[in-house]
C-alpha positions in Angstrom: 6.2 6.9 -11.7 4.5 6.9 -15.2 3.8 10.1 -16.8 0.3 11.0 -17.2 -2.6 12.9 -16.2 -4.2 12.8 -13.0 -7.4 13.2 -12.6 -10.3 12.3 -9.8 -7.3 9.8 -8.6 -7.4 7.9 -12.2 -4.3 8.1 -13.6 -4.2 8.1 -18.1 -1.6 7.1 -19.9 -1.7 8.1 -23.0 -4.7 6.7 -24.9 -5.0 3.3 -24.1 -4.1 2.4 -20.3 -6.4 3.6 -17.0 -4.5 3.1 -13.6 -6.6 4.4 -10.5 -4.2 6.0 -7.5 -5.3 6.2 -3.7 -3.8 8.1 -1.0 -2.2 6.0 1.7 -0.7 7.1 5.0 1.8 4.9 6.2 3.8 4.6 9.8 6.7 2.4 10.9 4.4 0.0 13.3 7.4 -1.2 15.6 7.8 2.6 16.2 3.7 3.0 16.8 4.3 0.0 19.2 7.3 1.7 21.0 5.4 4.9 21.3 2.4 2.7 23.5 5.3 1.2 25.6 6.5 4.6 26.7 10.1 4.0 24.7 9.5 6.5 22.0 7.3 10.0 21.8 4.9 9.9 18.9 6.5 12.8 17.0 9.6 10.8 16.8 7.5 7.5 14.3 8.7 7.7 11.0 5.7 8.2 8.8 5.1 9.3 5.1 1.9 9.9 3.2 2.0 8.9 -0.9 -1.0 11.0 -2.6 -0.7 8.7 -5.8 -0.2 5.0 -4.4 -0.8 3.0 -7.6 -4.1 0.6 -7.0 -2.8 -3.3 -8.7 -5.4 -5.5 -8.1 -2.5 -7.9 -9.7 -0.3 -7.6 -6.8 -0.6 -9.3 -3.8 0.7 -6.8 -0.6 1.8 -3.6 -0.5 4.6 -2.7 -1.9 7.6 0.2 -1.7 10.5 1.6 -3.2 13.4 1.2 -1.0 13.9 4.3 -0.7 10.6 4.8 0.9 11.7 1.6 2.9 14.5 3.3 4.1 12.8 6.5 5.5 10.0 4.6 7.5 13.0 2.4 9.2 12.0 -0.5 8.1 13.7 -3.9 8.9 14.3 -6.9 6.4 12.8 -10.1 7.7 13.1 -12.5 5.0 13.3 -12.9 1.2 10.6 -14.3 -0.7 10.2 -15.1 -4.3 8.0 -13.3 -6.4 6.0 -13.4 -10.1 7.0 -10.2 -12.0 6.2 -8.7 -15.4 10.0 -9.4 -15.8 9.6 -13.4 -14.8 10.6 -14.8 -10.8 12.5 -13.0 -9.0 13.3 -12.9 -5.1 13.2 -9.8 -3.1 12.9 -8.9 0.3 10.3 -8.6 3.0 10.4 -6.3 5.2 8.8 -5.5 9.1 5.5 -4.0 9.4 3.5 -0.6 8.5 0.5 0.9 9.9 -1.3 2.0 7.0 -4.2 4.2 6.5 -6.3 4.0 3.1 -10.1 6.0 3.2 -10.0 6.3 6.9 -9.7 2.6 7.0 -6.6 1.2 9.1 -4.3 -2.3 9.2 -0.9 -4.1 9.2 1.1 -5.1 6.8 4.3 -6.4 5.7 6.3 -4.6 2.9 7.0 -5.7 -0.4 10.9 -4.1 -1.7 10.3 -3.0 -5.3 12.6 -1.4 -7.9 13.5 2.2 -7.3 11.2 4.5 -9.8 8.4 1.6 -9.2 5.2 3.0 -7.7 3.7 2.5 -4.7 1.8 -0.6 -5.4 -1.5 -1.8 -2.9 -2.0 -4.9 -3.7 -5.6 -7.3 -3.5 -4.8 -8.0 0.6 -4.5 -4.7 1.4 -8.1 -4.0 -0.2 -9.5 -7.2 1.2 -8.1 -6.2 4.6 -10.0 -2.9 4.4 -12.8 -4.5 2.6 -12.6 -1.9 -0.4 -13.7 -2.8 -4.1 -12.1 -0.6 -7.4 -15.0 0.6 -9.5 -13.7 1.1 -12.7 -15.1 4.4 -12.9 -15.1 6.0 -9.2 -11.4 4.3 -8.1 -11.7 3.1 -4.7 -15.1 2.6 -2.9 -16.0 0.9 0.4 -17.6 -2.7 -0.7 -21.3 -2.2 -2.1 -21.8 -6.2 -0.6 -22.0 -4.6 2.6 -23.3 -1.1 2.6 -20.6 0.6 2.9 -19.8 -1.3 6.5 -16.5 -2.6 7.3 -17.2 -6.3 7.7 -14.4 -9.3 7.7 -15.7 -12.3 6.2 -14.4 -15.5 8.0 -16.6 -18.3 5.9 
């Protein structure tokens, strides 16, 4: 992770750069599924909670370390190609998370990403929980609807 100061989940690096963090809870969602078929007892889903999940706006999905991959129990599906900072690259999709961001819930599929990367939540995942970053506040629920969660199928 960058080195910096946190504070009011805005993250400053050094003089010139603002990067705003969120807390996300995340759960292996083939376990949550096993657990409501009666294969698996709750305490036994692999979850982890990241206090400083880095908000991109310039991503697309979530993304994770492998690392953190690894300890949810997650399972590649495919490998996709993907625009970096570093050029194209492909890299691995993996199964789904149950993920928890301002008390809002969804889905996803993971993004594999570099060891040392942060946790990135990409624009879906905010669309998905219909969230907005304020440049000054971080994350906020969408002022468009009051603060409602509404899914917009136009």
């Amino acid at each position: 992770m960058a080195k910096g100061i946190l504070f009011d989940n805005l993250l400053l690096l050094g003089e010139l750069k603002m990067r705003h963090t969120a807390k996300i809870e995340l759960a292996n969602q083939d376990e949550l599924v096993a657990v409501k078929l009666g294969i698996m007892k709750p305490k036994d889903v692999r979850r982890i909670t990241v206090e400083d999940a880095l908000v991109d706006t310039g991503s697309t999905r979530l993304g994770l370390p492998q690392s953190l991959i690894e300890h949810l129990g997650l399972t590649p599906l495919r490998v996709e190609r993907m625009r970096t900072v570093n050029g194209i690259v492909e890299l691995p999709i993996y199964s789904q998370v149950h993920f928890t961001i301002l008390e809002r819930e969804g889905m996803t599929v993971v993004s594999a990403l570099p060891e040392g990367t942060p946790v990135l939540i990409g624009h879906i995942i905010l669309e998905d929980l219909d969230l907005c970053l304020d440049i000054e506040k971080g994350l906020i629920y969408n002022p468009a609807h009051g603060g409602e969660w509404m899914t917009e199928i136009l």
